[in-house]
C-alpha positions as CSV (number, residue, x, y, z in Angstrom):
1,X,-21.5,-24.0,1.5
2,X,-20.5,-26.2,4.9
3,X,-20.3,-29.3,1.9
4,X,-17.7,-27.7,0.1
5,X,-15.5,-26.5,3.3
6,X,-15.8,-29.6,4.3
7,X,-14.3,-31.0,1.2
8,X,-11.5,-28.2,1.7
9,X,-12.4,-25.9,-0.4
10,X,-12.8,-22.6,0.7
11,X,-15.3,-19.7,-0.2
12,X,-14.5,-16.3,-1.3
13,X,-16.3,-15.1,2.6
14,X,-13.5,-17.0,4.1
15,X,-10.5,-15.1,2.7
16,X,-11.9,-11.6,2.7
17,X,-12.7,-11.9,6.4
18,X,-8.9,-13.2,6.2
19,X,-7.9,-10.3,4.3
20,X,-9.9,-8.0,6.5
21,X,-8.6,-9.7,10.1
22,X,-4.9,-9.0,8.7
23,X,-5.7,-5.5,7.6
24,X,-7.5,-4.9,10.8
25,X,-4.4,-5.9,13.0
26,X,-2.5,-4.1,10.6
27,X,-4.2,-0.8,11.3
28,X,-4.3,-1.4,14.7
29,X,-0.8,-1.6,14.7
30,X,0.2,0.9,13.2
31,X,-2.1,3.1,15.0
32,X,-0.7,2.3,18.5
33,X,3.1,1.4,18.1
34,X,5.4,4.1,18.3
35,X,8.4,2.0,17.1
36,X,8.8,2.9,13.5
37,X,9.8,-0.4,12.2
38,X,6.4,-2.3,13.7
39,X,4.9,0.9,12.4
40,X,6.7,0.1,8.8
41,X,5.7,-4.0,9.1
42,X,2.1,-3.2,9.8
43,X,2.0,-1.0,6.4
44,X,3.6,-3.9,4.5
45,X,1.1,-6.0,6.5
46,X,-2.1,-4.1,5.4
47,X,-0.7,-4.4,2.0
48,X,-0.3,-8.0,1.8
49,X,-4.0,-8.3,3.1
50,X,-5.2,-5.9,0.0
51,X,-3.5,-8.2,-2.1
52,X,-5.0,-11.3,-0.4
53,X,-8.2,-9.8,-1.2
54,X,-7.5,-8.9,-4.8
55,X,-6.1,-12.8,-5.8
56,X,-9.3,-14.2,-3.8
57,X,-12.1,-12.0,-5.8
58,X,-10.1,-12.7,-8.8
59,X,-10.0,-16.6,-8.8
60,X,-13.5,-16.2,-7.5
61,X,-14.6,-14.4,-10.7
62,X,-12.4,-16.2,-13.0
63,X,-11.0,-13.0,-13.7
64,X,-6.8,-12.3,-14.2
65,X,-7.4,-8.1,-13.1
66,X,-6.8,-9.1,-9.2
67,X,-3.4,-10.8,-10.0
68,X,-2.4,-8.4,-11.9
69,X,-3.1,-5.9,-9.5
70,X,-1.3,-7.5,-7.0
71,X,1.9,-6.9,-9.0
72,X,1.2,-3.3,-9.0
73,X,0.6,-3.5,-5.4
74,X,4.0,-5.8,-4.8
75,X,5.7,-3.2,-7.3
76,X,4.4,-0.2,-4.5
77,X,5.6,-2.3,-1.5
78,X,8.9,-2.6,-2.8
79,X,9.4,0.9,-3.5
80,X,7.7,1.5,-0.1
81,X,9.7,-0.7,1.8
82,X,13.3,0.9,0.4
83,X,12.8,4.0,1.1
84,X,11.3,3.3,4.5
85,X,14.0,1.2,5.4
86,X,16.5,4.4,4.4
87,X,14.8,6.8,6.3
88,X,14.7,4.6,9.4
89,X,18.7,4.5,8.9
90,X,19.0,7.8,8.3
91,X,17.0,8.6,11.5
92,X,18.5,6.6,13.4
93,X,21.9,7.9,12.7
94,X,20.6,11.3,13.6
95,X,19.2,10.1,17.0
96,X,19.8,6.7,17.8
97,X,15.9,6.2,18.9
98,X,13.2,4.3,17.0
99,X,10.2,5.5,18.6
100,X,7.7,7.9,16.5
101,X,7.4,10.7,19.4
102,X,10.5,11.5,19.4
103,X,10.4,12.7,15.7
104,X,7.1,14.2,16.1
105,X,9.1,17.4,16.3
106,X,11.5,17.3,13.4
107,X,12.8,20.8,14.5
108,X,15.6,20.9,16.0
C-alpha cells in the first residue's frame, strides 16, 4: 500500500477518512454555531463529504451506483440550499439577526 502512495495514487482508506474528517467538522459545526448561515454551510459541507465517499467506493469497486448517487445527492443540495437561503432572507427581514437562539422561540 505505502508503494502505490508513493507513486500517487491513493487508496480508498485515504478518502473515506477524507470524507469522514469533512463530515466530522461539518457536524461539529453545525452543532456549535448559532449563526444560521455557518449552520447552513456546514449542512452543504456534510453533504459534499457523503458524496466524496460515494465517488471514492464507487471508482474503488468499478461500480457507476456512487456517481450516480451523487447526482441525487447534488440534486437534494440544490433544493436544500434554495430554500435555506429563502428562509434566512425571510428571517432576517422579520428580525434583522442571524443567530439560531433568537428564533428558538418562533412565538411572538
Amino acid at each position: 500500500m505505502m508503494l502505490a502512495v508513493a507513486f500517487g495514487q491513493l487508496a480508498l482508506v485515504h478518502y473515506l477518512l477524507l470524507s469522514g474528517v469533512l463530515f466530522t467538522v461539518g457536524l461539529v459545526g453545525f452543532l456549535c454555531r448559532r449563526n444560521l448561515i455557518v449552520m447552513f454551510l456546514c449542512t452543504e459541507l456534510m453533504f459534499q463529504a457523503a458524496g466524496i465517499a460515494f465517488v471514492a467506493a464507487g471508482r474503488y469497486y468499478f461500480d457507476f451506483s456512487g456517481q450516480v448517487f451523487v447526482i441525487f445527492i447534488l440534486t437534494v443540495a440544490a433544493a436544500e440550499a434554495a430554500l435555506a437561503l429563502a428562509l434566512v432572507v425571510l428571517l432576517y427581514r422579520r428580525r434583522p439577526s442571524l443567530n439560531a437562539e433568537d428564533w428558538r422561540d418562533l412565538r411572538e
